[in-house]
MDTraj code that builds the backbone (N, CA, C; nanometers):
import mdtraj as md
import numpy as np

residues = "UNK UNK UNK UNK UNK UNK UNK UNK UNK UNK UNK UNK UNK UNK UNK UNK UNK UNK UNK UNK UNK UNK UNK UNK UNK UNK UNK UNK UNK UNK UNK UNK UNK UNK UNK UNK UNK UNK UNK UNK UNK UNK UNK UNK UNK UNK UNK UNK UNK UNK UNK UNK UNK UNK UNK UNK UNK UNK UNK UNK UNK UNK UNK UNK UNK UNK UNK UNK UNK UNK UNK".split()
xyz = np.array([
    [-0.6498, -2.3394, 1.5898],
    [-0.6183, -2.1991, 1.5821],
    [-0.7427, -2.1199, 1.6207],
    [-0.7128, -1.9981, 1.7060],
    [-0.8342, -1.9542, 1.7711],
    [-0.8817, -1.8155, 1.6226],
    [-0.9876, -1.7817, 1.6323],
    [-1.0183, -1.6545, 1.5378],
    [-1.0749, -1.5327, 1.6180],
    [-1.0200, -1.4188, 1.5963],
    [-1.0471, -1.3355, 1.6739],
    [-1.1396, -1.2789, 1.6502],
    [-1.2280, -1.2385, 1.8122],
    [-1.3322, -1.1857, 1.7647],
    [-1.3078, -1.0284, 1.7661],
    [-1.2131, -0.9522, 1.7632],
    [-1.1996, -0.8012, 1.7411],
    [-1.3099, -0.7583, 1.6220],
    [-1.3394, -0.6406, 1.6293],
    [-1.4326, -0.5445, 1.5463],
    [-1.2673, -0.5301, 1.4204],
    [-1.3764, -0.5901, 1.2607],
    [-1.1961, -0.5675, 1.1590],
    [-1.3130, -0.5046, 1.0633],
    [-1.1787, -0.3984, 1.0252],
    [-1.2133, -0.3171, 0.8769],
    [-1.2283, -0.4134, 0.7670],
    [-1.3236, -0.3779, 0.6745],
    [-1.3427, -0.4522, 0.5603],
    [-1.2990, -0.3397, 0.4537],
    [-1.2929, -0.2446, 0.4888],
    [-1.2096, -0.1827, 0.3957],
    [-1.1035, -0.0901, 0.3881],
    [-1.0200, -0.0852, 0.3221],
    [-0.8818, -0.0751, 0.3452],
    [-0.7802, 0.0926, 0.2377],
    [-0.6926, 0.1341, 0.2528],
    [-0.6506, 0.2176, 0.1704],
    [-0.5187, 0.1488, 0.0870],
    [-0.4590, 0.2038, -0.0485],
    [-0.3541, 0.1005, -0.0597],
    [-0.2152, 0.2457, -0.0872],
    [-0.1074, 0.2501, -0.0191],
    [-0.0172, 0.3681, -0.0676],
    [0.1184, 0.2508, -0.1085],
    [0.1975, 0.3703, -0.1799],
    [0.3253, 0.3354, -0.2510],
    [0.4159, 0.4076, -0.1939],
    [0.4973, 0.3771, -0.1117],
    [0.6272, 0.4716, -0.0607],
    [0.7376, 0.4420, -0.2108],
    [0.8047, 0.5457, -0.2422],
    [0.8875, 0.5737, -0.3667],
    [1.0476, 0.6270, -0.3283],
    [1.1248, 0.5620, -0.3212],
    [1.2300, 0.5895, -0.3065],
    [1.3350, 0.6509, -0.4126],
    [1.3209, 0.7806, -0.4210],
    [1.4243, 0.7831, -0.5312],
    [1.5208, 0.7891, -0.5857],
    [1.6329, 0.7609, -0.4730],
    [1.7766, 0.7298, -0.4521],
    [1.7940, 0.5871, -0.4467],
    [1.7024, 0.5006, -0.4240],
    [1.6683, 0.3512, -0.4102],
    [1.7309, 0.3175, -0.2566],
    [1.7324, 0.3975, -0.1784],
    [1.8047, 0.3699, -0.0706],
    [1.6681, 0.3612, 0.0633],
    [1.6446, 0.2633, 0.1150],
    [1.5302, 0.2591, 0.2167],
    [1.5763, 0.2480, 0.3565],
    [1.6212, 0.4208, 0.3809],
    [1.7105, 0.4324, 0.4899],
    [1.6323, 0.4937, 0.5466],
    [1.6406, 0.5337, 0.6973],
    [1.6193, 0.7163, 0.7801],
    [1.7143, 0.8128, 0.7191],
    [1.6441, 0.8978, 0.6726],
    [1.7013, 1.0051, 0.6617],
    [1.6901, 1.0777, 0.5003],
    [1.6336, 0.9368, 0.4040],
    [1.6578, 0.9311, 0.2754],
    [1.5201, 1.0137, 0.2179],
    [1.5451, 1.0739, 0.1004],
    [1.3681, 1.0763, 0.0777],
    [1.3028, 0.9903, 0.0206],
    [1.1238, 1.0338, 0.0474],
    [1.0672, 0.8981, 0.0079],
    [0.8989, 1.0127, 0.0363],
    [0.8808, 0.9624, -0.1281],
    [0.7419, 0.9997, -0.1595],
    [0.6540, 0.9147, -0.1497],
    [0.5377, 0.9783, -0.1076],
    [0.4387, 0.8547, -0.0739],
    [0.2925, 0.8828, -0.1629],
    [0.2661, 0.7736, -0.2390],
    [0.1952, 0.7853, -0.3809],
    [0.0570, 0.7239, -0.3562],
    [-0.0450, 0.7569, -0.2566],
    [-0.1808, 0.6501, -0.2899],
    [-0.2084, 0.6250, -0.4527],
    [-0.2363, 0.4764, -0.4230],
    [-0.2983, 0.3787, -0.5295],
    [-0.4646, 0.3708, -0.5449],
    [-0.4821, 0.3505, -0.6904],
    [-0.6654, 0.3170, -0.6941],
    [-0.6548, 0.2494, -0.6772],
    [-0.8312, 0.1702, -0.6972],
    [-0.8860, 0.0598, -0.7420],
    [-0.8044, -0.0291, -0.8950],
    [-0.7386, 0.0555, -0.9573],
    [-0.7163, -0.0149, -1.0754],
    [-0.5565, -0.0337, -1.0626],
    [-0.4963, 0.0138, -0.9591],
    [-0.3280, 0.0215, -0.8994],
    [-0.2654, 0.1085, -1.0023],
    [-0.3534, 0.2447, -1.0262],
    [-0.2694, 0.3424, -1.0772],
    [-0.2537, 0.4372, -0.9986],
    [-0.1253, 0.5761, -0.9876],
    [-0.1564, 0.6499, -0.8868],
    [-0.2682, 0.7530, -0.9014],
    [-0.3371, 0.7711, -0.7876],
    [-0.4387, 0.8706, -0.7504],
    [-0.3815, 0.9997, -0.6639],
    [-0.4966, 1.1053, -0.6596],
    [-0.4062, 1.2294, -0.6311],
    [-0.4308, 1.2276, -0.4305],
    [-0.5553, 1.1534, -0.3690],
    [-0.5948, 1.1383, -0.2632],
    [-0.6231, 1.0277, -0.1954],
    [-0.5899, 0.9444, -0.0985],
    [-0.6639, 0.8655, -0.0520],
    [-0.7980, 0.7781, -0.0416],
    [-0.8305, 0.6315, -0.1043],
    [-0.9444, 0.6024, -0.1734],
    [-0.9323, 0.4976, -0.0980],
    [-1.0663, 0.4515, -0.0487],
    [-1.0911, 0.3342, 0.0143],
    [-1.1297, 0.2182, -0.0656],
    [-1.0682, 0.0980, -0.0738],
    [-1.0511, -0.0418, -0.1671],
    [-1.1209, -0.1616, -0.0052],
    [-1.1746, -0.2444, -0.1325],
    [-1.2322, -0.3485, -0.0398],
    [-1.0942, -0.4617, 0.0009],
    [-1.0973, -0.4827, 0.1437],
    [-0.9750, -0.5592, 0.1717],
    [-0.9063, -0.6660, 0.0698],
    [-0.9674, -0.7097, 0.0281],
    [-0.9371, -0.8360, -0.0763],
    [-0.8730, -0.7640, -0.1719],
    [-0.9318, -0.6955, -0.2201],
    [-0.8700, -0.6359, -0.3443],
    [-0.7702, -0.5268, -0.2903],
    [-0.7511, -0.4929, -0.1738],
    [-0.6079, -0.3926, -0.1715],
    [-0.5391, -0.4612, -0.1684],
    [-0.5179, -0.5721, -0.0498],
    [-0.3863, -0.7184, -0.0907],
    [-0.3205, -0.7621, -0.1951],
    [-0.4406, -0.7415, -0.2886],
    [-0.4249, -0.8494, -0.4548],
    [-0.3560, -0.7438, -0.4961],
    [-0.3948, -0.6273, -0.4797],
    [-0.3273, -0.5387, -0.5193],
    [-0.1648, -0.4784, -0.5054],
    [-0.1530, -0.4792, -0.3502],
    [-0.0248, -0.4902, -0.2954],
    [0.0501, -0.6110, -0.3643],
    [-0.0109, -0.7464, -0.3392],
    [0.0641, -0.8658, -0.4256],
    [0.1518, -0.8111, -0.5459],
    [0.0685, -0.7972, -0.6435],
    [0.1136, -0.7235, -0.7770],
    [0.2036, -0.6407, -0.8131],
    [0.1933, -0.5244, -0.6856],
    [0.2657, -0.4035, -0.7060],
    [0.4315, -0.3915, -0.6083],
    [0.4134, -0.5628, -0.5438],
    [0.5811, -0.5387, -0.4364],
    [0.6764, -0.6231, -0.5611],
    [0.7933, -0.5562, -0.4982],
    [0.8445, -0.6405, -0.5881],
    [0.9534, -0.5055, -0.6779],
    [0.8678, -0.4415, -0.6953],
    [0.9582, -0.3005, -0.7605],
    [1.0753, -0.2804, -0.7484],
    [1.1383, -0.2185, -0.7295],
    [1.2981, -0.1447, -0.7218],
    [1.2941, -0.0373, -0.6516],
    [1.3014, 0.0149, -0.5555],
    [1.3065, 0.1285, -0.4564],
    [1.1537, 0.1769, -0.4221],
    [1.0781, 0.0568, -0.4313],
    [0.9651, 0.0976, -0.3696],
    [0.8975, 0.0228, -0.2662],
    [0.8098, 0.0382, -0.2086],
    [0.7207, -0.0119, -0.0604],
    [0.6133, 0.0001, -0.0897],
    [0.5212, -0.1184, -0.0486],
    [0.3668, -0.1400, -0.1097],
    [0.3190, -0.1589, 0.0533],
    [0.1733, -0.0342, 0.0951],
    [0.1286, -0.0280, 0.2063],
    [0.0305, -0.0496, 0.2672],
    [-0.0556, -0.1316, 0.3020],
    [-0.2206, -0.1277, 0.2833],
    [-0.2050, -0.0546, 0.4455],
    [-0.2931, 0.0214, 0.4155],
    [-0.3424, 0.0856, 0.5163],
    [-0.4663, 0.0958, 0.5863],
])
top = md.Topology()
chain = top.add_chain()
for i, resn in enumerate(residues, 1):
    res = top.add_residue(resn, chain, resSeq=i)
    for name in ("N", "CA", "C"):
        top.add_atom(name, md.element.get_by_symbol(name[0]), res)
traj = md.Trajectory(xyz[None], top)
């Protein structure tokens, strides 16, 4: 397997899309919630070290009308 040599972010943002009809359609609404460091919501956008936004995403999919985003 080859490894790429591209220029990669080491650090990452983590958001929560929130569905509150539970429906993950076009057209539906859907709030979008950045996550901390500790995977609670925050009011702005916070930069997390890659490893730990993943672990984080890990944790937090899985919900019921929601979407876990690393960005």
């Amino acid at each position: 397997m080859a490894i790429s040599k591209a220029p990669r972010c080491e650090i990452r943002c983590l958001v929560m899309h929130i569905y509150p009809d539970g429906i993950k359609a076009y057209g539906h609404e859907r709030i979008t919630q950045p996550i901390g460091r500790r995977g609670k919501p925050i009011k702005k956008l916070r930069y997390l070290p890659m490893a730990r936004a993943h672990a984080l995403a890990r944790k937090l999919q899985g919900r019921f009308g929601t979407t876990v985003s690393v960005v």
